[in-house]
C-alpha positions in Angstrom: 8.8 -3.7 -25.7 9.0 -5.7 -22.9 7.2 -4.3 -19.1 9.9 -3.6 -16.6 9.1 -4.6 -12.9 10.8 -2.7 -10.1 10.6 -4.3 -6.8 11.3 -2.1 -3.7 10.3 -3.5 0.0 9.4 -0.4 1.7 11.9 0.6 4.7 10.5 0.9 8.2 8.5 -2.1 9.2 6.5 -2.7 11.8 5.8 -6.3 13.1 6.6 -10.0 12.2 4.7 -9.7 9.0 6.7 -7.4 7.0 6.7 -4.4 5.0 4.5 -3.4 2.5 6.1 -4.0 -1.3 5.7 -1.5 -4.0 5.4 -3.9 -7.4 5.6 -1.2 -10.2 5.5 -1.1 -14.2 5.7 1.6 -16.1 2.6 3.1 -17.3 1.5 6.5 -19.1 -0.5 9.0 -17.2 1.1 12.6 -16.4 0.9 13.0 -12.6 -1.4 9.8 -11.2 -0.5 6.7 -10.7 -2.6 3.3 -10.7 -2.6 1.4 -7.5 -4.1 -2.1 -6.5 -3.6 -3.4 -3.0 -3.1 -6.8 -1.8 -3.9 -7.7 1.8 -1.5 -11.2 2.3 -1.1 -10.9 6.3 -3.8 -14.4 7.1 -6.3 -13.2 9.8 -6.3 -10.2 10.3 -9.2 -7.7 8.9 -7.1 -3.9 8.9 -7.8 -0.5 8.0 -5.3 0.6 5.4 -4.2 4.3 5.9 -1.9 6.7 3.5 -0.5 9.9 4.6 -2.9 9.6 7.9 -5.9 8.9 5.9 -7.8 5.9 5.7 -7.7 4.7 1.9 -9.1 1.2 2.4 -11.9 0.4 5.5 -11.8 -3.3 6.7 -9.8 -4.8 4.5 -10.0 -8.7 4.6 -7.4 -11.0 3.9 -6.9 -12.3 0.7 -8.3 -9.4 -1.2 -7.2 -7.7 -4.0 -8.4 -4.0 -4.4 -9.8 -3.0 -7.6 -7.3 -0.5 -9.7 -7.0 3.1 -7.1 -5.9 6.1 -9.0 -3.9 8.4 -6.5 -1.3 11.2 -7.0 2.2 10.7 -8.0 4.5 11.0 -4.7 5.9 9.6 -1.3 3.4 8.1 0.6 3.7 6.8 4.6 1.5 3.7 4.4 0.2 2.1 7.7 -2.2 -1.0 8.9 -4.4 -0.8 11.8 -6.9 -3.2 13.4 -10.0 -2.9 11.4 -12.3 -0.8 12.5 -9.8 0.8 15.3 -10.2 4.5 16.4 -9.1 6.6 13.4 -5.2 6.0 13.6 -4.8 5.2 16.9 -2.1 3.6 18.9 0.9 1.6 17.1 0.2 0.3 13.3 0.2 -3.3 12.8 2.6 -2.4 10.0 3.8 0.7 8.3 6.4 2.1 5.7 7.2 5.7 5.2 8.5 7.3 2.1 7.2 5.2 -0.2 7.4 6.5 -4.0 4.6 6.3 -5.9 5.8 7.5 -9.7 3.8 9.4 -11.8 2.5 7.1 -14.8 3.2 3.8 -12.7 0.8 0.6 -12.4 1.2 -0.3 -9.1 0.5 -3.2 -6.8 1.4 -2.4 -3.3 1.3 -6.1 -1.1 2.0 -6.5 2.8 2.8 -9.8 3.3 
């Protein structure tokens, strides 16, 4: 059985860059999901938040998170300047609503 891929760019961007993009395949776990994060905007160190709470501290360009497991649900995703005040001011980027699925393998990317 062949994976399949479901692409979704996440609505309300912020910035030039883009939104983040949810890359899923199905994957078997009853209410978690695994998530990876890739940080593609060149330059720019951020602090990657979820639901208001910082999930990744001075992320660096280039980098690929190692495997997160997380809930199954919607998430608001933002990017601040690394090592800003906790959540303060406007995001670099954000996307609410995005759906995490229960039993997904997940790469979320902002590009």
């Amino acid at each position: 059985m062949s994976p399949i891929r479901t692409s979704l760019r996440a609505a309300g961007a912020v910035g030039a860059a883009g939104a983040p993009v949810l890359l899923a395949t199905p994957a078997t776990a009853a209410d978690t999901a695994t998530v990876s994060v890739l940080h593609g905007v060149p330059d720019t160190p951020v602090d990657v938040y979820a639901n208001g709470e910082r999930l990744i501290d001075d992320f660096q360009p280039g980098t690929l998170t190692d495997p997160l497991q997380l809930p199954a649900g919607s998430y608001d995703l933002a990017l601040y300047p690394a090592d800003a005040p906790d959540a303060s001011g406007n995001p670099l980027l954000s996307a609410d609503g995005v759906a995490v699925p229960a039993g997904a393998n997940a790469t979320v990317v902002a590009p």
